[in-house]
Structures are given as C-alpha cells and as structure tokens.
N, C-alpha and C positions, 0 to 999 in steps of 0.2 A: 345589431342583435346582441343579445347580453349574452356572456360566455358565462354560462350557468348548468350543472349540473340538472338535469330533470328530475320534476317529483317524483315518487310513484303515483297512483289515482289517487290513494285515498288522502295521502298530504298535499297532492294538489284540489281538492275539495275543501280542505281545513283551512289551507291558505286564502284560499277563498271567499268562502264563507263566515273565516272567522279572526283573519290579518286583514281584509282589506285587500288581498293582494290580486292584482288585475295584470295578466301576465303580459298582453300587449302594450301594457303600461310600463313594464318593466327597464327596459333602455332609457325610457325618459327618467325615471324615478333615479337610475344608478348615477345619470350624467348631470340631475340636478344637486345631488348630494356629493360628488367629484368638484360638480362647481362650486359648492360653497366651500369642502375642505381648502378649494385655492385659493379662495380668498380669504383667510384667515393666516393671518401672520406668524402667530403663537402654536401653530396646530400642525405638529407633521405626523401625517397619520398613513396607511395603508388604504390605495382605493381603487385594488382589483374587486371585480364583482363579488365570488364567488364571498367574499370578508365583510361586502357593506351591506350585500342582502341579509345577511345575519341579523344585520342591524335595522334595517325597514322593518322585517319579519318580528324581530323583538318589540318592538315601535306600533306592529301594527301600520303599519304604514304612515305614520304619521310623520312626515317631516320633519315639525319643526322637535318632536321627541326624540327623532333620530340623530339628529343634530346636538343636541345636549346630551344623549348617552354614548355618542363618540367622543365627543368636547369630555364628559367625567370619565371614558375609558382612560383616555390617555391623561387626564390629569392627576388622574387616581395613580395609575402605573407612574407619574413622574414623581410624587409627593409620597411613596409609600418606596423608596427603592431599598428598603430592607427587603421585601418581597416582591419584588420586580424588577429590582438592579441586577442580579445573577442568575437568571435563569437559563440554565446550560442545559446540555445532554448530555450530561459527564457522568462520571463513573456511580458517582453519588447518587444521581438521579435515578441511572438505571437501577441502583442495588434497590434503593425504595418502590420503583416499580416491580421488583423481583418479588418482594416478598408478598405484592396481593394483599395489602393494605387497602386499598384504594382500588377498584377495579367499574371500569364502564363496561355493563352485561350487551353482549352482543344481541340480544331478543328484544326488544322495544315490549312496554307495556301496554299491545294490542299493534295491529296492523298501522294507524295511523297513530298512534300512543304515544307519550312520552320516551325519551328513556330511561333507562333505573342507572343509578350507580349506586356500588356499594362496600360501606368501609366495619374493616372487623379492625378494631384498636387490638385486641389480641397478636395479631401481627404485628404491632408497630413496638421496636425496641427503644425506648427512651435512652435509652447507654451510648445509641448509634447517631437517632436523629433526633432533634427537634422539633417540636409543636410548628415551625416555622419552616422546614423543609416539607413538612407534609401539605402545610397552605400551599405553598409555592409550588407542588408537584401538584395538585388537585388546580391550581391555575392554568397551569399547563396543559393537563387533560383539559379544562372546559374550555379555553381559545383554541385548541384542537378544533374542538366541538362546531364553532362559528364556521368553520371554514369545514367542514368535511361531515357532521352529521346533520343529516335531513329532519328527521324525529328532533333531535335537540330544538333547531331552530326552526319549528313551524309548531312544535305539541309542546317543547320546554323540558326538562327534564325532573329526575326525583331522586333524591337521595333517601337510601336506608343506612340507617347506622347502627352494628351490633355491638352494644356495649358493656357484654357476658363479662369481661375479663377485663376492665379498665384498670391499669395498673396506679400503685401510688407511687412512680416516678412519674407517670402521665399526666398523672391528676398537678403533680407539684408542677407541668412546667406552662400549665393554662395562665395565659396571659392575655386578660379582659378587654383591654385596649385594641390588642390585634384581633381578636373576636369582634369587637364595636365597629373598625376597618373593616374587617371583610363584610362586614352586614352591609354597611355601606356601598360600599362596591357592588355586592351582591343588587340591588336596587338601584341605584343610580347608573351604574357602569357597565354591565354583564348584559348583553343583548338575551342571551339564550335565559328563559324566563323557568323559575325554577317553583314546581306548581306543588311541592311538598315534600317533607321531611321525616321519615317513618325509622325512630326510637325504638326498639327489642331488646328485651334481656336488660332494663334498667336497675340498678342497682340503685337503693333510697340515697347513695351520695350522687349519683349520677342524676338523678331526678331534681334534685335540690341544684346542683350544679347548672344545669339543663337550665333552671328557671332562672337563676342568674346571668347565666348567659344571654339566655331570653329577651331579658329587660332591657339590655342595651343594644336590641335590635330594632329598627324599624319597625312600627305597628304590623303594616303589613305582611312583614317575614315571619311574626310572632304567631300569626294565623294559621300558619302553614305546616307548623312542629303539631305530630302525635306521638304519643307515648303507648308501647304495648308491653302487656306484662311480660310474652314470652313468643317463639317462632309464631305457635300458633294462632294467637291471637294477630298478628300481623297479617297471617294467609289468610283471616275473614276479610280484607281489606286487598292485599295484591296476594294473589292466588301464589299455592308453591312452584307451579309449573314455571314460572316468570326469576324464579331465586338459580344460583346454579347447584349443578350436582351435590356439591359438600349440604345444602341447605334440603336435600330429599327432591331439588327442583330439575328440569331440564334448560336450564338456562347456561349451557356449557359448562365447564370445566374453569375453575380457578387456574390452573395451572397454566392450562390454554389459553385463556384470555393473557394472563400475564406475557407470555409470548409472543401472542398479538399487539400488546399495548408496548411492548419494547421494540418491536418493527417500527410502529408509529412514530413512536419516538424519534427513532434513530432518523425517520426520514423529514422530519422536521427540523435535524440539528442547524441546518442552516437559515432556518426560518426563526427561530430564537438568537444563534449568533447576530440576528441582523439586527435585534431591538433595539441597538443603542443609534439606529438610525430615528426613531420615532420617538413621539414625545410630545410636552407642550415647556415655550418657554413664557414663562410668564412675566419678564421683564417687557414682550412684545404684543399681549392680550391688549385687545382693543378694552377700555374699562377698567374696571377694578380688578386688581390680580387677586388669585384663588392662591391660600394660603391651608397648609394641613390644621391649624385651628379653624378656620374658616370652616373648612371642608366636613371634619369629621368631628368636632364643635368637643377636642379631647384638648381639656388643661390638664397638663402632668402627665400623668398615667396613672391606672390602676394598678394596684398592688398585685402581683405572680401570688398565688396561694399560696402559703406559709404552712405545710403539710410536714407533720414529725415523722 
C-alpha cells in the first residue's frame, strides 16, 4: 500500500478524471518508477512516495514523462549549482521569507483549484538580496510544494505578481540568462504544473521588460503570462475574496502567512541540508552526457541591464 497522504473528494475526482490517476494502480505505478530510478547509474534521486507521486501527477501519469522530468529535476539542480548548490534554512533565508516578498495564500483558487502565490517586489530590498536569493527561495517554496501540497500537485499552481513599485536597483540586477534557466526548469524539471501568471500595477518599463523576458521562455510558458492594468482589473479574472487582507481579500493575512511559511521552513532544514546527497553525475549517464550548453542551449550570457 502507498504511503500517501489522502485526497480530499474533490482532487481525488481531478486526479482522476483528469491525471490519469487510478488509485489501486498507485503501489504499482511508485514501485515501477523506484525500479527504474535503480537502474540508472548517473541518477541519485529521492524515491519516497509521497516526492514521486508529485511527479506521476505532473506527468499525468505517464511513465515514460515522469521519467524524464525526474532525469531534468536533477540534472537541472546539478548544472545550475549557483541556485541549487546552497540552499540552506539559514538566517538569510528566513530574513527573505520575513519580509512577505514571496508568500504561498493558504486558500486555493476554489475547492479543488490551483494554488495562488504571490509576490509584491515592493518588499524585496535590492541593498539586501539578490535577484538570485529570491530564485532560490521561491525553489524552495515550490519543492515544498511536491511533497506537502495537494492543490499544487493535482490542479498546479498560479502565480500573481505586483509590480506597483519595481525598484531601479531591481530592474538593474535582472539577469536574462538566469530567467532563460528557470523557464527551463519551469517546463522540463518542476513536476507541479504552473497554469498562469497574473501581472498588476505594470509599469510601461515593467511591460517592455515583461516581454523580454518573455521571448526567452519556452512557447508554452509565454501563453501563460497576463497583464492587468490595476488590482481591479485582475479581480474580473480571480475574484478579491482569493487575494489576502492587504489586497481588500479574505485570503489571510500577510503577516500570518509569513509565520506559517517560516515554520515550514524551519521543518524542512534537514530536508535541504541533505541535497548534496542527490544529483546526477554525468560522467556515469548511460549515452551522451547533458552538458549546461546542451541543456539550456545559453552561449555566453546575456548582458545584466545597464540602468543609470
């Protein structure tokens, strides 16, 4: 029997109806895909249930998908270890989750619904962190997400971003290449499937920027970005009840959440201390080794914007 968390009804009908997913089928599905992470020499991966169902659910149930989006989790985490070589619970981490930058809303968007997350760059101090601490801390939260939310990995999730107040330290320290990564990742690697991206309060350099960033994403991630003039117009799309209190919504409290997402945290520390248990090495890949040109198909890099 799979040691699995139970749905509620109505993501056990989504799953169903719309993963593929056949729950007396389940023990077989975990122990065929445990069998092949063992025969892969290049491939040390995590293969308690509760971690690889993530990944059938994001798959759809597809085998041989789930197989490749484990194979690019971890290849991605090994060829990217600027943002996946140190990912701690350390003091730094929690100060960024402090400020409510970044927050995953306790309220799903509907009974079986996605979940929302949501970032106000107003919060984020460029003096403090880096464009690269905030990747690495939203990683964090979404491999959270695999293993402990249901709504994530059965509905996917959604990001809003308000981008009232983009600073022009923020803007100076956008670097196009590590955007072009994470799309990647985002698509090839990220089991929990992320079904849109709702923009508010854009400012015309934010919009221009927006599209630039854009281009260097996968087709299919580019489908996914909307742009709203302002709060309101966003609420004709996800209602305000769903936004939290700061936003006129009932979707808790900033604060609160913050406090909840540092518990979390905190009980994960040794779940991240352990990463450098997993990986792939690619001197032992059966085939052609996956190389970071290979992968994310980046000669050089792109130039950091050059902002007076």
């Amino acid at each position: 029997m799979a040691n699995l968390r139970p749905l509620s009804a109505e993501l056990r009908r989504i799953a169903e109806t719309e993963l593929n997913e056949v729950e007396e089928r389940l023990p077989a599905d975990l122990q065929a895909l445990r069998d092949w992470v063992a025969k892969q020499p290049h491939l040390r991966a995590r293969t308690d249930d509760q971690f690889l169902v993530g990944f059938l659910r994001g798959c759809k149930f597809s085998l041989e998908k789930t197989k490749s989006k484990l194979d690019h989790f971890y290849t991605i985490k090994t060829l990217m270890p600027e943002l996946f070589g140190r990912r701690e619970v350390d003091e730094k981490t929690l100060t960024l989750c402090r400020t409510g930058t970044y927050v995953r809303l306790p309220k799903p968007w509907g009974p079986g619904g996605p979940r929302l997350q949501l970032t106000n760059y107003e919060k984020f101090e460029p003096k403090q962190f880096k464009l690269l601490d905030l990747f690495r801390y939203q990683t964090m939260i979404s491999e959270q997400s695999i293993i402990d939310d249901d709504n994530s990995n059965v509905s996917g999730y959604v990001e809003i971003i308000d981008m009232a107040k983009l600073s022009v330290s923020f803007l100076a320290q956008l670097d196009f290449t590590l955007i072009k990564k994470m799309g990647i990742f985002a698509e090839k690697a990220q089991p929990t499937r992320l079904k849109g991206v709702h923009l508010f309060n854009c400012p015309k350099e934010g919009v221009a920027l927006l599209n630039l960033a854009k281009s260097l994403m996968p087709s299919k991630l580019q489908q996914r970005f909307q742009v709203y003039k302002n709060l309101e117009k966003l609420n004709e799309v996800i209602p305000r009840e769903y936004l939290p209190e700061e936003y006129g919504g009932t979707n808790g409290r900033i604060a609160d959440i913050q406090a909840e997402a540092e518990k979390q945290l905190l009980s994960y520390k040794n779940y991240f201390a352990e990463e450098s248990k997993y990986g792939v090495d690619e001197h032992l890949r059966p085939g052609k080794r996956v190389s970071a040109d290979s992968l994310f198909g980046v000669e050089g890099s792109f130039r950091k914007l050059d902002i007076d």
